[in-house]
Residue frames as qw, qx, qy, qz and C-alpha x, y, z in Angstrom:
[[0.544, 0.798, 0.179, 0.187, -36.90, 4.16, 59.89],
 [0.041, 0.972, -0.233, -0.002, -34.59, 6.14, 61.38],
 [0.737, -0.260, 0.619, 0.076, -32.05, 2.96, 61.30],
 [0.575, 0.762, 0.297, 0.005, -32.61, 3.09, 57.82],
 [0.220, -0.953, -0.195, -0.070, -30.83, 5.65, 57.67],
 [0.333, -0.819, 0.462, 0.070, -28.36, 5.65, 59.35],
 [0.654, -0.406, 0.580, 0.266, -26.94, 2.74, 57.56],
 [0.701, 0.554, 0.256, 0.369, -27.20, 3.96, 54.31],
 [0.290, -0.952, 0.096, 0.014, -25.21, 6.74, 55.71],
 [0.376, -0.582, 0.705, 0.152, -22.23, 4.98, 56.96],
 [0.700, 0.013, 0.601, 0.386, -22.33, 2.71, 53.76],
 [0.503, 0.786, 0.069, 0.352, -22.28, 5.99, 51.43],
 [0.197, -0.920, 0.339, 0.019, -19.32, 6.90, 53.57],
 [0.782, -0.084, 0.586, 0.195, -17.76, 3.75, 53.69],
 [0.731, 0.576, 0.277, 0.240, -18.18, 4.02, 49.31],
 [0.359, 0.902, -0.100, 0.216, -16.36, 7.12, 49.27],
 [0.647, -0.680, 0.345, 0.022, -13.74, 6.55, 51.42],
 [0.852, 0.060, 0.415, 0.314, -12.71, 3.33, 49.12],
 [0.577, 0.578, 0.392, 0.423, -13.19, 5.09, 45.95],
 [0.061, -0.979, -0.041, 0.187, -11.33, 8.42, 46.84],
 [0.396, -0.627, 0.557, 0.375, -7.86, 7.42, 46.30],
 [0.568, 0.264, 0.690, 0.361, -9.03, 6.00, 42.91],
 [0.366, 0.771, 0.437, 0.284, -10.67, 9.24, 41.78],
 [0.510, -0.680, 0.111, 0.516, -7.81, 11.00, 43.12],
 [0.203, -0.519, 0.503, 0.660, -5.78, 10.66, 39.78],
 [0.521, 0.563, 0.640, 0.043, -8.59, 11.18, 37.42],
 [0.027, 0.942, 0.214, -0.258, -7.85, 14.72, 37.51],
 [0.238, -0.617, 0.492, 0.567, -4.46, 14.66, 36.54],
 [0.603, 0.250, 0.753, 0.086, -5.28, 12.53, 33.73],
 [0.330, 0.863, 0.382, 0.037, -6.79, 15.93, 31.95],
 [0.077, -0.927, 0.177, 0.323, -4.11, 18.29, 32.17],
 [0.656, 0.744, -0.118, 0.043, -1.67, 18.64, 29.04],
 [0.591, -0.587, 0.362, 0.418, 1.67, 17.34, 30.21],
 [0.290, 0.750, -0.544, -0.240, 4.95, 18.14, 27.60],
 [0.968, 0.108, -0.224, 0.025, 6.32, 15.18, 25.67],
 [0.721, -0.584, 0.324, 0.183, 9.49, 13.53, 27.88],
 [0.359, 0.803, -0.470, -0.079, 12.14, 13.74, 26.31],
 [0.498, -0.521, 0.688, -0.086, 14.53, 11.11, 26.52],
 [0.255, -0.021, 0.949, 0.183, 14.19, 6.72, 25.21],
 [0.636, -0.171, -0.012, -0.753, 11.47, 6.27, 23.29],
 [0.589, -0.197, 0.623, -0.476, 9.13, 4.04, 24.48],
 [0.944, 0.249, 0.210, -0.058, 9.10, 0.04, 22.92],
 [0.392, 0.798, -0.381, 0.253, 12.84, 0.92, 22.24],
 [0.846, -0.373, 0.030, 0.381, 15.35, -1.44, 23.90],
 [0.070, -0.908, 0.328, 0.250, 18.55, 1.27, 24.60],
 [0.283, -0.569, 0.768, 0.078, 21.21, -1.79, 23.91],
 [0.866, 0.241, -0.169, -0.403, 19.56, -4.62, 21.10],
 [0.566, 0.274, -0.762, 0.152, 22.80, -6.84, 22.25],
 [0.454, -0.473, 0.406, -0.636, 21.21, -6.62, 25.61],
 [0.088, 0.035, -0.972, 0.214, 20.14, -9.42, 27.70],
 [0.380, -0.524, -0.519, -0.559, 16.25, -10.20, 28.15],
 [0.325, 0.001, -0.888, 0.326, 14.92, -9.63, 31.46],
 [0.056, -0.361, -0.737, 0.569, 12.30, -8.79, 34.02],
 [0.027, -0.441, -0.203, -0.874, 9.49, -6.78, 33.42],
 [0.112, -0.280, -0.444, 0.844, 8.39, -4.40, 35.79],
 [0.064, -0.575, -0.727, -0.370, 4.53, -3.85, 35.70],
 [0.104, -0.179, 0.055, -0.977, 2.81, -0.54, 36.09],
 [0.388, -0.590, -0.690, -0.160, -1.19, -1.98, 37.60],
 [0.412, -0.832, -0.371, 0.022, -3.09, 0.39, 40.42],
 [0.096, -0.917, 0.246, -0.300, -0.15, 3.58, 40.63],
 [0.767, -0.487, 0.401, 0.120, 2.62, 0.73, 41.42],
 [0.227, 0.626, -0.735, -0.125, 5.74, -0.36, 40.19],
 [0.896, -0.260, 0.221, -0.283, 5.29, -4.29, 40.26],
 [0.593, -0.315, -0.433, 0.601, 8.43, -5.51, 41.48],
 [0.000, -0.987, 0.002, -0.163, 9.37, -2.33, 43.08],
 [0.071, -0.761, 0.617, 0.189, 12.87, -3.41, 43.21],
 [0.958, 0.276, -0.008, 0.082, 14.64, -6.16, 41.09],
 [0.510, -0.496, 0.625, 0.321, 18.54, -7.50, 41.41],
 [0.842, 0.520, 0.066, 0.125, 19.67, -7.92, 37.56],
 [0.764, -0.299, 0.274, 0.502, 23.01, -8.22, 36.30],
 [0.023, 0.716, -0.199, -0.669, 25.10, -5.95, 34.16],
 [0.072, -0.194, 0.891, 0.405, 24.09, -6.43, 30.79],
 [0.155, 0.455, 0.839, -0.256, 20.05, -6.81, 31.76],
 [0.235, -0.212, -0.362, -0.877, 17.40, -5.15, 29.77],
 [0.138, 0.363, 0.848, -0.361, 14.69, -4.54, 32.01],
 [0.105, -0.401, -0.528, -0.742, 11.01, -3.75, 30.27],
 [0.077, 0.244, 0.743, -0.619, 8.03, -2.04, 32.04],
 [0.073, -0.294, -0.832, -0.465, 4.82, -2.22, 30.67],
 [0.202, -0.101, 0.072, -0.971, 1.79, -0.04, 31.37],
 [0.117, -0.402, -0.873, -0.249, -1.34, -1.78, 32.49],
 [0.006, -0.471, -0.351, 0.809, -2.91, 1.61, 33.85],
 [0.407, 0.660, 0.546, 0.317, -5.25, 3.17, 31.46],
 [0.104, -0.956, 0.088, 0.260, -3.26, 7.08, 32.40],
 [0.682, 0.499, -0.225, 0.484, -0.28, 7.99, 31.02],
 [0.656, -0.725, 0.142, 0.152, 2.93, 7.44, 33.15],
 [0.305, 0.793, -0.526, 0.033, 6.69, 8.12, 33.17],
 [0.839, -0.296, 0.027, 0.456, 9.63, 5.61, 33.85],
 [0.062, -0.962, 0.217, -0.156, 11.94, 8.86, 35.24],
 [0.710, 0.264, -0.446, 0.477, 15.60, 7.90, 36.19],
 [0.467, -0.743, -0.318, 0.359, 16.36, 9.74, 39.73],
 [0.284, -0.673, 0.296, 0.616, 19.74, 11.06, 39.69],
 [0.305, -0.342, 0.636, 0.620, 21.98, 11.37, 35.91],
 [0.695, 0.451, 0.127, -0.545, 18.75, 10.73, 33.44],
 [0.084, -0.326, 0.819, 0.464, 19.75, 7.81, 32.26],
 [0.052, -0.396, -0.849, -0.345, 15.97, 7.00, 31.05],
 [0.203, 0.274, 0.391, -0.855, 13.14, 9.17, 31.09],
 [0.091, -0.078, -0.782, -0.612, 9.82, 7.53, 28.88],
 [0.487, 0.010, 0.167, -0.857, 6.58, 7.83, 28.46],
 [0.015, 0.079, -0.970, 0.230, 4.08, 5.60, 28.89],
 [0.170, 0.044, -0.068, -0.982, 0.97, 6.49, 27.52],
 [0.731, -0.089, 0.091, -0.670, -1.55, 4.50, 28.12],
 [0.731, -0.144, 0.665, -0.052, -2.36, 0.21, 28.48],
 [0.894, 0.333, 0.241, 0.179, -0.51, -1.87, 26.81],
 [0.282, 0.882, -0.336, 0.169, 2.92, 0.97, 26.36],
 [0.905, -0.314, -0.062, 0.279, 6.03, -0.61, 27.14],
 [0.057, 0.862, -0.451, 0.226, 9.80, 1.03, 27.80],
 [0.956, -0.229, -0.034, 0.179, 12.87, -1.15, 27.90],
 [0.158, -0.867, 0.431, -0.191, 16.45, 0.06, 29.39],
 [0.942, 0.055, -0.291, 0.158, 19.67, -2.16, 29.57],
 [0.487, -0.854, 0.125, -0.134, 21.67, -1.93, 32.40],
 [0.928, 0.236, -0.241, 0.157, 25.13, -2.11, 32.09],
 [0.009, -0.568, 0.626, -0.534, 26.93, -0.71, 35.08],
 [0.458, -0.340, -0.723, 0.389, 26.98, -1.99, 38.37],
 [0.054, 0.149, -0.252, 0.955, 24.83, 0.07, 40.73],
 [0.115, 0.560, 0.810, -0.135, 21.57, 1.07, 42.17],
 [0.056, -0.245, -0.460, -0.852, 18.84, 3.16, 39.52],
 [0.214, 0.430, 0.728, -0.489, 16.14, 4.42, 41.53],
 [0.010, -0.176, -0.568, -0.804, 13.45, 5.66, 39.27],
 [0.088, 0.353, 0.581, -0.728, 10.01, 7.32, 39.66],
 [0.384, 0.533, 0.714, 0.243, 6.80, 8.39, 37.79],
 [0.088, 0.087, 0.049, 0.991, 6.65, 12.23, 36.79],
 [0.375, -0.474, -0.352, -0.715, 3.24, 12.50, 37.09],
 [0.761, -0.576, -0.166, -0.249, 2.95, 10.58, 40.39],
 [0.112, 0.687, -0.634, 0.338, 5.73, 11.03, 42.24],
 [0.471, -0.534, 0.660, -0.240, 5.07, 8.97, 45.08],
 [0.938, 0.237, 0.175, -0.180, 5.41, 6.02, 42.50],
 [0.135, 0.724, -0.669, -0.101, 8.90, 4.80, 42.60],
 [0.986, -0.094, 0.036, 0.132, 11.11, 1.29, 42.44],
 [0.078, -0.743, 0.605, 0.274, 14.80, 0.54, 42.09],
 [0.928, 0.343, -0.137, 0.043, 16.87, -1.82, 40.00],
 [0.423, -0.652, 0.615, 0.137, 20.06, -2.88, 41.67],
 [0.826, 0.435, -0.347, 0.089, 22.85, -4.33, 39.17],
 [0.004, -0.681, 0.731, -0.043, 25.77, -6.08, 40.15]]
């Protein structure tokens, strides 16, 4: 019996363990954030733009988490998270949008050369870049 036991033990540790870093950012989820100021969001910046990449938002990731486009690229990123996230510009704010929930999308046309790192305001350690040139 006492076997028993012990391995329902280590497999209700085991459960939490997985599921901690999911119910991590449940909490933030509740708290009133201020609207972002900036693109809005389903708004291409440049409508002569080029189409390109989109950059998915799935499990607190950028998916690429870096993309090479040329000058002239409209990249789109698309929310498949059910939270609400930011696409943040690093440095100069050239884009700061919300992203409120699945299925929200935010497109940006890149028409320097350079590299745009960019990040989520709510989850910081959720970043990517876009390198033009």
């Amino acid at each position: 019996m006492k076997r028993y036991g012990l391995l329902l033990g280590i497999l209700m540790a085991v459960v939490l363990a997985v599921s901690a870093p999911v119910l991590a950012h449940e909490d933030c989820d509740d708290v009133n954030q201020p609207k972002v100021a900036g693109a809005e969001p389903g708004k291409t910046v440049d409508p002569q733009s080029n189409p390109g990449p989109n950059v998915t938002i799935k499990l607190f990731q950028y998916q690429p988490g870096r993309i090479l486009v040329k000058p002239g690229t409209s990249v789109t990123w698309v929310n498949e998270d059910e939270i609400f996230h930011t696409v943040t510009a690093e440095k100069n704010g050239d884009f700061n949008a919300p992203l409120d929930g699945k299925g929200k999308s935010f497109s940006f046309t890149f028409s320097q050369p350079g590299t745009y790192a960019y990040y989520c305001d709510r989850h910081e350690h959720m970043r990517g870049e876009i390198e033009v040139r």
